[in-house]
DRENDO-881260 format. One record per atom (N, C-alpha, C): residue in three letters; x, y, z. Coordinates in steps of 0.1 Angstrom, whole numbers, plus 5000, padded with zeros to 4 digits. Last residue first. Example, Ala and Ser with C-alpha at 12.3 -4.5 7.8 and 13.67 -1.06 7.14 Angstrom:
BEGIN
Ser512849785071Ser513749895071Ser512950005079Ala513249435078Ala512349555078Ala513249675078
This chain:
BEGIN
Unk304705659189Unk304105549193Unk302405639201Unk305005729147Unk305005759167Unk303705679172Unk304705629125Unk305805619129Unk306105619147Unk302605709109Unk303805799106Unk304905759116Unk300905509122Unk301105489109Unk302105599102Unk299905589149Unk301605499143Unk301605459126Unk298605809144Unk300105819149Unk300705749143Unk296305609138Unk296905689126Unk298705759135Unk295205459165Unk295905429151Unk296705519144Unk293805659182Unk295105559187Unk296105509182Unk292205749166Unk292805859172Unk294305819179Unk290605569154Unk291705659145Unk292905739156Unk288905459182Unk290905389170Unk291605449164Unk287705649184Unk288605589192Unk289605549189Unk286505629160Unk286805769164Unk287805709171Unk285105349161Unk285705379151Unk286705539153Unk283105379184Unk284705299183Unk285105339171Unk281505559171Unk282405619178Unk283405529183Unk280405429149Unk281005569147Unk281905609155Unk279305229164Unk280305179154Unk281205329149Unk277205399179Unk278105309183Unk279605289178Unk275805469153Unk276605549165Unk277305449170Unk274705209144Unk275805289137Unk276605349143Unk273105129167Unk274305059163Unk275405119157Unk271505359168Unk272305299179Unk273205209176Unk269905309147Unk270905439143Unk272005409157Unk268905059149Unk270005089137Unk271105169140Unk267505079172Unk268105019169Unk269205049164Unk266305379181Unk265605309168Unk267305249174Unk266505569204Unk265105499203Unk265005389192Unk269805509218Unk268605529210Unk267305469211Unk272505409229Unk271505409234Unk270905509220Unk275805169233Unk275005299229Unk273705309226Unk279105089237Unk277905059241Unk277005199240Unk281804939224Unk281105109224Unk280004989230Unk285304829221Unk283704779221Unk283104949232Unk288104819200Unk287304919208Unk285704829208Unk291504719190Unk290304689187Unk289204779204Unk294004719167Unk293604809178Unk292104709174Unk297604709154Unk296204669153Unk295404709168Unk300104839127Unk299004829139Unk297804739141Unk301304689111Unk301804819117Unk301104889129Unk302104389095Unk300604469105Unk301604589108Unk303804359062Unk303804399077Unk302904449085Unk304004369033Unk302904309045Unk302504299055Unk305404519019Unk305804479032Unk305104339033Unk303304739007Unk304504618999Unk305404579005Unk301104759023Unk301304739013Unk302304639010Unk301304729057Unk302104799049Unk302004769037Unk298004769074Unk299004689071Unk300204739061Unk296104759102Unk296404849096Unk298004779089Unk293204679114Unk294504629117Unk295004749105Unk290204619138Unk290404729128Unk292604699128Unk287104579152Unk288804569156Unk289504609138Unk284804679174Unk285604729162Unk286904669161Unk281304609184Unk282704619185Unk283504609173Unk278604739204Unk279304749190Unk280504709195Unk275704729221Unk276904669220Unk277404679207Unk272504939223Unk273504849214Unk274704859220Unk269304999240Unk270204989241Unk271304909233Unk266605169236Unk267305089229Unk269105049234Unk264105329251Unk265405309246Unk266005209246Unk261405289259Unk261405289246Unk262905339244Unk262205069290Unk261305129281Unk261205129266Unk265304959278Unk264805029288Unk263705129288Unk266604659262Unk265804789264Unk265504809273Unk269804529249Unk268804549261Unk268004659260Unk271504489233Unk272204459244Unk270804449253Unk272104399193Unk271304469204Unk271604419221Unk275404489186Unk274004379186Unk273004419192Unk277304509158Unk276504569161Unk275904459170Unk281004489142Unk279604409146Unk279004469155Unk283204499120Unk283004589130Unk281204469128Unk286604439110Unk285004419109Unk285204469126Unk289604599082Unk289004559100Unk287404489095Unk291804739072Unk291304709073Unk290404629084Unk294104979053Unk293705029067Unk292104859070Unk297404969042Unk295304939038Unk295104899055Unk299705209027Unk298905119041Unk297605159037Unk299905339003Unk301105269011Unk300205179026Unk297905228971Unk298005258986Unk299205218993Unk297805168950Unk298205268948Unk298005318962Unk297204868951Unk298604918947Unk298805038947Unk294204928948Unk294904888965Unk296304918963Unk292405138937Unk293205028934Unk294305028946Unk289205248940Unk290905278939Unk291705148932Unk286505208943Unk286805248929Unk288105238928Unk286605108970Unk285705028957Unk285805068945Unk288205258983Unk288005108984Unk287705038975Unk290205528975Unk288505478976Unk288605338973Unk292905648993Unk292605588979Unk291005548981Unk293605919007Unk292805859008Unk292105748995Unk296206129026Unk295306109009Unk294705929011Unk295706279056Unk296106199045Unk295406159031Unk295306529076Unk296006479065Unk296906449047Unk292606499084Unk294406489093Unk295206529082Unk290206479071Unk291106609076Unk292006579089Unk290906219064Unk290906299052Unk291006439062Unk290706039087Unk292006019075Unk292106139066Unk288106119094Unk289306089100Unk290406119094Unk286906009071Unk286906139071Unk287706169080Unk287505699077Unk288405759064Unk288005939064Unk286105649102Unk287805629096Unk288505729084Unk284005659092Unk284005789106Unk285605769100Unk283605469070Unk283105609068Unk283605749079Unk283805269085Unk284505309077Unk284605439065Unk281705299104Unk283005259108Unk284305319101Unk279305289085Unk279505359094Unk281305349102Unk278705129054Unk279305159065Unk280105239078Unk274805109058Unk276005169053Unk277005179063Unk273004929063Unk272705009058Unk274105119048Unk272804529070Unk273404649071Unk273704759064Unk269604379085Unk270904419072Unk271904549079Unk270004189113Unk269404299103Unk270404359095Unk271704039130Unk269803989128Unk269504079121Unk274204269144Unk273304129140Unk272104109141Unk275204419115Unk274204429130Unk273604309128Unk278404449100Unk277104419099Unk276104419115Unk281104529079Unk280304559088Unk279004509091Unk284504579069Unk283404509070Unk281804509079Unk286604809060Unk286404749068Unk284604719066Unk288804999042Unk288104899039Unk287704829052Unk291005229030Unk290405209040Unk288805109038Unk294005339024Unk293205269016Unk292205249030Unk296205559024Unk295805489030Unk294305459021Unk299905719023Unk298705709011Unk297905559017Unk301105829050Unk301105749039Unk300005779032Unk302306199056Unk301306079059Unk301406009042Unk305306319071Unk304606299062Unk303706159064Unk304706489100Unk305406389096Unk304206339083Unk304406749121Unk304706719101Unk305106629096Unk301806609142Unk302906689133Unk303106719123Unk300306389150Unk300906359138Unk302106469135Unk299506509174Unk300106429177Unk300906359165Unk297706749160Unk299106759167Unk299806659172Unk295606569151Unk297006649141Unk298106699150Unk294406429171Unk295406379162Unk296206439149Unk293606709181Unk294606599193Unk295206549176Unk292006759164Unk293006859168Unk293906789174Unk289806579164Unk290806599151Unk292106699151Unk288806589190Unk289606469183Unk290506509176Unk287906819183Unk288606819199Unk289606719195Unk285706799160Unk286906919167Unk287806859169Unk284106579179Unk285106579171Unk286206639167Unk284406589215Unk283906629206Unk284906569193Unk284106309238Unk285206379231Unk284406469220Unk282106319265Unk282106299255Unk283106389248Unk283706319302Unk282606369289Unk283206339281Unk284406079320Unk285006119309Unk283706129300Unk283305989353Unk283305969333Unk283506029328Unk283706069378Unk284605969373Unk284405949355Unk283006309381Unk283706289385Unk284606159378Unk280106229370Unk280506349360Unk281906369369Unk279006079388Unk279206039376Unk280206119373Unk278006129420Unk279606189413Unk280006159401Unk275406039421Unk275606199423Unk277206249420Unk275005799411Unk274405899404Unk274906039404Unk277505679428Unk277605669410Unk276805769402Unk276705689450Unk278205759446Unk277605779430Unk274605549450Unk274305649448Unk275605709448Unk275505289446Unk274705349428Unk274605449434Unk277105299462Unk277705289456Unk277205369442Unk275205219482Unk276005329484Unk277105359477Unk274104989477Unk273305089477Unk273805219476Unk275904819481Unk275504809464Unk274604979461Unk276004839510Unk277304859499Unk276604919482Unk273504719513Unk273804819520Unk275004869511Unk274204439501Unk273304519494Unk273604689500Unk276404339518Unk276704369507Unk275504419498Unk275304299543Unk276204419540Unk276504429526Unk272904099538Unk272304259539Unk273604369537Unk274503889528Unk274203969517Unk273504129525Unk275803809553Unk276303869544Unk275903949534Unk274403899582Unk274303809573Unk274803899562Unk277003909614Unk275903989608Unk275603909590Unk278903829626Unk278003769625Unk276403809619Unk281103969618Unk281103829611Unk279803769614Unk279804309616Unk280104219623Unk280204099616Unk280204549593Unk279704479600Unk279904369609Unk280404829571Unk281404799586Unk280004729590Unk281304999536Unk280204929551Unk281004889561Unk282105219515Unk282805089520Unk281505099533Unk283405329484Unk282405299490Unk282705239500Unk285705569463Unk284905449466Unk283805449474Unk286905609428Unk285805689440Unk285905549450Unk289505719405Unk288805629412Unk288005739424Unk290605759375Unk290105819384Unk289205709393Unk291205659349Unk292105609361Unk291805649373Unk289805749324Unk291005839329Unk291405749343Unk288505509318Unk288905619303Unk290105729309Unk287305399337Unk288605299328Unk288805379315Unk287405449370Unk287005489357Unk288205429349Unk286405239393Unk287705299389Unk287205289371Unk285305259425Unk284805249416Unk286005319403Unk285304969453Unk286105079445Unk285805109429Unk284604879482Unk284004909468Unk285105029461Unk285104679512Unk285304789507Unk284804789490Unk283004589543Unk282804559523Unk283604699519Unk284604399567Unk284304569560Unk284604529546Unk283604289599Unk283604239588Unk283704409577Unk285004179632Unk284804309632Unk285204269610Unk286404039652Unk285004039646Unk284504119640Unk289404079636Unk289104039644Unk287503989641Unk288404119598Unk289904229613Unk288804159627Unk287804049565Unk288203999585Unk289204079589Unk287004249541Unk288604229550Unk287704209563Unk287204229504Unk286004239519Unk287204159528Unk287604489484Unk287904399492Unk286504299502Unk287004569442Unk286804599459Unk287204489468Unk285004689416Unk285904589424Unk286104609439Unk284004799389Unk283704809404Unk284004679404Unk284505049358Unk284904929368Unk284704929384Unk282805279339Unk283405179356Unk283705079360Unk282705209315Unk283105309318Unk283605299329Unk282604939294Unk282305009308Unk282705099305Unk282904819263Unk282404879266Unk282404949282Unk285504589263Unk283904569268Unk283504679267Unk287504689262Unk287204559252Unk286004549256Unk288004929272Unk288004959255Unk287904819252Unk288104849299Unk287304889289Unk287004919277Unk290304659303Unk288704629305Unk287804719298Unk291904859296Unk291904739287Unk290304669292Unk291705019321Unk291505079310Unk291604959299Unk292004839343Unk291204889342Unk290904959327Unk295204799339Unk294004659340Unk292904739338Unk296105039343Unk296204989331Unk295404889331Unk295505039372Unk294905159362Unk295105099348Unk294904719385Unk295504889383Unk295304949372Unk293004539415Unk293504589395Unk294004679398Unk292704389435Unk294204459432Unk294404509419Unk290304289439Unk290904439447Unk292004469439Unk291104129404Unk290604119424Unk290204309428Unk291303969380Unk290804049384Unk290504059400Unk293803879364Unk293303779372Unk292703929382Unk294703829326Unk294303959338Unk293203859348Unk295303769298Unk295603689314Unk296003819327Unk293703859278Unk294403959284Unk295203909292Unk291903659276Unk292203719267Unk294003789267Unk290503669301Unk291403539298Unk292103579286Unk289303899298Unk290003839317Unk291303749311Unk287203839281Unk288303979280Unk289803959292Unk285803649293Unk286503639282Unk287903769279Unk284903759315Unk285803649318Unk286903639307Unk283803979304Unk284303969314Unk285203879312Unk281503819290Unk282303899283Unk283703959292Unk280103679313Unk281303599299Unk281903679291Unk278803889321Unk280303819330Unk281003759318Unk277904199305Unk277804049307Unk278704009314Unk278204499323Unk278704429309Unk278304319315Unk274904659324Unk275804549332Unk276604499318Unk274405009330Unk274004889318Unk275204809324Unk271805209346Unk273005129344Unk273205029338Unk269605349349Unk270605409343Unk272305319343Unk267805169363Unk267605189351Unk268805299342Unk268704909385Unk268905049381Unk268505099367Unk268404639389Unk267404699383Unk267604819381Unk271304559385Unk270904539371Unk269204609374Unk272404589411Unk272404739399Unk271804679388Unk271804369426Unk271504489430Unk271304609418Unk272304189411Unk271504159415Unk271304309415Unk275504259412Unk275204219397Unk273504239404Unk276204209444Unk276304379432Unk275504369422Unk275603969443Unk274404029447Unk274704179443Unk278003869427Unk276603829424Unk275403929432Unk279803999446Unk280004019427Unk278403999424Unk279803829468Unk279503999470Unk279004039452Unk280303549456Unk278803589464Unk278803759464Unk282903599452Unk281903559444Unk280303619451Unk283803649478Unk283603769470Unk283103729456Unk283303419499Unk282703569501Unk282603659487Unk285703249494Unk284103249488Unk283203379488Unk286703339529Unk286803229518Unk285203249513Unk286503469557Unk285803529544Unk286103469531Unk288603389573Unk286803339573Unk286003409561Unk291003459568Unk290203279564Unk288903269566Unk291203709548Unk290903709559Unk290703569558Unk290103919523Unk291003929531Unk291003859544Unk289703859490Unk289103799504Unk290803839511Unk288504119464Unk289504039470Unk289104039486Unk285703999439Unk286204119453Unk287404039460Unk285804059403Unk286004029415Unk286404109428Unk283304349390Unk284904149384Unk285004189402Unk281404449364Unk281704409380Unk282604259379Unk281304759345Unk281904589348Unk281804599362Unk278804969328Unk279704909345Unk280004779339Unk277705209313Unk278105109309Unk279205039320Unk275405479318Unk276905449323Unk276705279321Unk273205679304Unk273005519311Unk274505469309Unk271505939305Unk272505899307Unk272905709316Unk269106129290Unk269405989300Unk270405929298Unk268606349268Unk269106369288Unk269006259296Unk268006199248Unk269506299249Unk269806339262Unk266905989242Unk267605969253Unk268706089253Unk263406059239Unk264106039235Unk265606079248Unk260506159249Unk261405989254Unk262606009248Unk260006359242Unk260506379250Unk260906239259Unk259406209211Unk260206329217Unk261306319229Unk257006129215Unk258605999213Unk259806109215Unk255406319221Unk255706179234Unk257106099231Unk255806399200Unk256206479210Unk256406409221Unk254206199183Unk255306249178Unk256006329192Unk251406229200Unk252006099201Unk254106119195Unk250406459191Unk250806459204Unk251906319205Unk250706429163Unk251906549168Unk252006499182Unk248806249160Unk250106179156Unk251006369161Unk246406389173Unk247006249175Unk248906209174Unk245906589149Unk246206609167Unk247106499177Unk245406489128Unk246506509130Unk247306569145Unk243006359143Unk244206249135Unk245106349137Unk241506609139Unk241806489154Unk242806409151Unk241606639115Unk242206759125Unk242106649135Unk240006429109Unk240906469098Unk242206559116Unk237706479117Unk238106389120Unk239506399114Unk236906759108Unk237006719122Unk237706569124Unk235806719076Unk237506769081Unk237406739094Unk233606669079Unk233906599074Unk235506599079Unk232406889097Unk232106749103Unk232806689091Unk232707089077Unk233507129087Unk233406979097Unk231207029056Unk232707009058Unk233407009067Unk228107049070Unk228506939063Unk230206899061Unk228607339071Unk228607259083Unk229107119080
């Protein structure tokens, strides 16, 4: 009796840490899907609607940042990618504006849109334009000039996150498998002979060490079943490379939701000719990615801009655009 009261407490502990282990479980994010959005400007149709589409942008921004399945790119990152690019964002982006917004920011959607005077008669249009395939959805309200601006533009905001819950899988682009990658970029390489590639790229998360490089690790197995021969960074010798494949790649944390973790990664990665000098390429990708631990959210992250590049890069390293 004496053991059996000594082990009970023993058995409760370990009852504890399985129930508590199964709670982190079923927190974990493999069935929460949290879509990475830009919101840039709404184009003014009309002289009484001057100013108007700042103010619609701001109460969109208001409206979906409490969504819990939606992550807001920042505006300065926005503006910055805007001014980068000298892309003057309205109603009027196009499919190529759209897809450069994304692979520099992380979104998946871009939301833009009009707001158009027709007599008295006021209409929020909303356009939600996928920046991985060009696929667009929209949204649109109908009020009077004299009706108060922000209620049509929350009414809008409303009818938009629900476009967005119930036709996600319309506008985003499932996940590329690897397979699926490595097949595209062998058939887009052909038989064209591949250089001899060196692969070096820098890496760190900001505010915590960095464990291994992920980036340059997804790159160079990339490199190895397409392929190409593959000199080793730290043991090779760089002269014995026709193209050094080099870059930095940076991790941050973006936001939590509960006990998911949300990270910003970005990769820019250049690709140069040995005994040339010549850039041959250069490509850069920002990932946005979710976990319960930090780290492994950054790494992923950095794994999968890193996939994105190879897939965009290595072509032109035999030559095709």
């Amino acid at each position: 009796m004496e053991d059996s009261m000594k082990k009970a407490p023993i058995v409760i502990c370990l009852l504890i840490i399985i129930a508590v282990t199964a709670s982190v479980a079923l927190a974990a994010p493999q069935n929460q899907t949290i879509i990475p959005i830009a919101i840039v400007g709404f184009e003014e149709r009309g002289s009484g609607v001057q100013g108007y589409g700042n103010k619609v942008s701001d109460i969109f921004f208001a409206e979906l940042i409490a969504d819990s399945n939606v992550y807001l790119v920042e505006r300065s990152d926005i503006n910055k990618v805007m001014a980068e690019q000298e892309l003057t964002m309205t109603g009027m982006v196009n499919h190529t504006q759209a897809i450069q917004v994304g692979q520099l920011t992380g979104a998946k959607i871009l939301i833009t849109g009009s707001i158009i005077e027709a007599d008295q008669s006021l209409y929020l249009v909303a356009k939600l334009i996928s920046t991985e395939t060009g696929r667009m959805l929209g949204a649109s309200v109908k009020g009077t000039t004299r009706e108060p601006l922000p209620s049509l533009a929350e009414a809008l905001a409303d009818k938009v996150l629900k476009t967005i819950h119930s036709k996600a899988e319309q506008i985003v682009a499932k996940e590329t498998k690897t397979e699926d990658r490595i097949d595209a970029i062998r058939k887009s390489l052909g038989n064209a002979k591949r250089p001899v590639v060196m692969v070096s790229i820098a890496e760190r998360h900001v505010g915590q060490a960095t464990i291994d490089p992920a980036a340059q690790t997804e790159i160079t197995q990339i490199c190895e079943q397409t392929g190409f021969h593959i000199i080793d960074a730290v043991a090779g010798a760089s002269k014995q490379a026709d193209i050094i494949i080099t870059g930095e790649g940076f991790s941050e944390f973006a936001g939590r939701r509960g006990n998911i973790v949300s990270i910003k990664a970005r990769l820019e990665v250049k690709a140069t000719d040995r005994a040339t000098q010549k850039i041959v390429a250069v490509d850069r990708c920002t990932v946005v990615e979710i976990d319960l631990a930090e780290q492994i959210a950054g790494k992923t992250a950095l794994q999968k801009a890193a996939a994105i590049i190879a897939q965009r890069l290595l072509p032109k390293l035999v030559g095709k655009p």
